[in-house]
N, C-alpha and C positions, 0 to 999 in steps of 0.2 A: 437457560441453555441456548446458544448459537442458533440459529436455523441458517440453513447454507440454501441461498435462492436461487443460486447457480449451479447448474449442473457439471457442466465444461466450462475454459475460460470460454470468454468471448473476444476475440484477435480482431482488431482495428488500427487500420495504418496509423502511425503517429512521426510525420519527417517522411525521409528514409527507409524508417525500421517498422516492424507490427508491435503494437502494447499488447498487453492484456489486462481484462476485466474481470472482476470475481465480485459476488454480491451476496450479501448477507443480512442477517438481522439479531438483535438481542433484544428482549421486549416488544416494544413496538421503534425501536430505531433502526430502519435498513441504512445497512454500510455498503460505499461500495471501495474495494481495494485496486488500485492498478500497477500493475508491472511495467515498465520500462527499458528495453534494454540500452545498459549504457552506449551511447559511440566511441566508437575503440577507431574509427578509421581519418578521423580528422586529427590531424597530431597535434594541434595546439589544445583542443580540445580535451583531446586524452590527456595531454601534458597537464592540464590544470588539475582533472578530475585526480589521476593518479598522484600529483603533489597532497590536494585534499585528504587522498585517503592514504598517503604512506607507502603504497608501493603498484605498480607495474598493474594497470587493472585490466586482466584477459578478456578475451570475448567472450560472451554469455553471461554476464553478470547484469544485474536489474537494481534500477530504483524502486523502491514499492513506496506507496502512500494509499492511505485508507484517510475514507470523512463518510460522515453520514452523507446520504444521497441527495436532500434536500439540497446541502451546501453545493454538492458536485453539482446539482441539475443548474441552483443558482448564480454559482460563481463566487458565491460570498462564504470561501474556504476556510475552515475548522472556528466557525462560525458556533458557540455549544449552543443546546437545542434551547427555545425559551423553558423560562422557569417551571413552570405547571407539566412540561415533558422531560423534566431530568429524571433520572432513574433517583430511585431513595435505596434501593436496593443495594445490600454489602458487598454483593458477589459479582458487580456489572462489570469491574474492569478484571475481573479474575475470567468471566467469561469473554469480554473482548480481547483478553491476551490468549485462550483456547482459542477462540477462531483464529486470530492472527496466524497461529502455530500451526494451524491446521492448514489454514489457504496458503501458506508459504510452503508449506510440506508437499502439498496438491503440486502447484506449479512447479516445486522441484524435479516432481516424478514425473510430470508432462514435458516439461521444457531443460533439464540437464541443465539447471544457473549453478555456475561456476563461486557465485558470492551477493548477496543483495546487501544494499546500501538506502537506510533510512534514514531520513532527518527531523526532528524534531520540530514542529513546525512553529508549537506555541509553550508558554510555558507547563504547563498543565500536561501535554505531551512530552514535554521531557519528563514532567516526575513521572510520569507513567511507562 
């Protein structure tokens, strides 16, 4: 089951704009997830992002991405954990897609996002 280590986000300038932080755990792997909001005020910008996505993208919309914490602290991004700390457990990505569901539901009810947009970073994240 999740444990949620964060209570509130944590908002940290990112550019421009504030992010957000949200941090969690499943077993013993702490996640940490960050929101984004897109920039909607540079037009070439937007131009490219809203081509990507298909249509017209409003303000208040966020990238989200989540890694284990280890990776974030290091840099060495969706990095999977070594062998000896993989989960063997059936239910791990059933409960990493509850947290997800849950901290994006959080932020929605704190911050009013309009649309979040995630990417896939590795293969193993897409099939998930």
């Amino acid at each position: 089951m999740p444990s949620y280590l964060s209570k509130n986000f944590l908002e940290f300038p990112h550019g421009a704009l504030t992010a957000h932080r949200f941090d969690f755990r499943i077993e013993q792997h702490d996640f940490v997830m960050l929101f984004s909001e897109v920039i909607v005020n540079d037009p070439d910008y937007h131009a490219y992002r809203s081509e990507e996505v298909g249509f017209n993208i409003p303000p208040a919309c966020y990238d989200v991405k989540f890694d284990r914490l280890e990776n974030f602290n290091s840099g060495n991004f969706y990095a999977p954990p070594p062998a000896e700390l993989r989960s063997r457990k059936r239910r791990f990505a059933d409960e990493l897609a509850e947290a997800l569901e849950t901290i994006i539901t959080l932020h929605h009810k704190a911050y009013r996002a309009r649309a979040y947009f995630a990417i896939a970073e590795t293969e193993k994240l897409k099939r998930f």
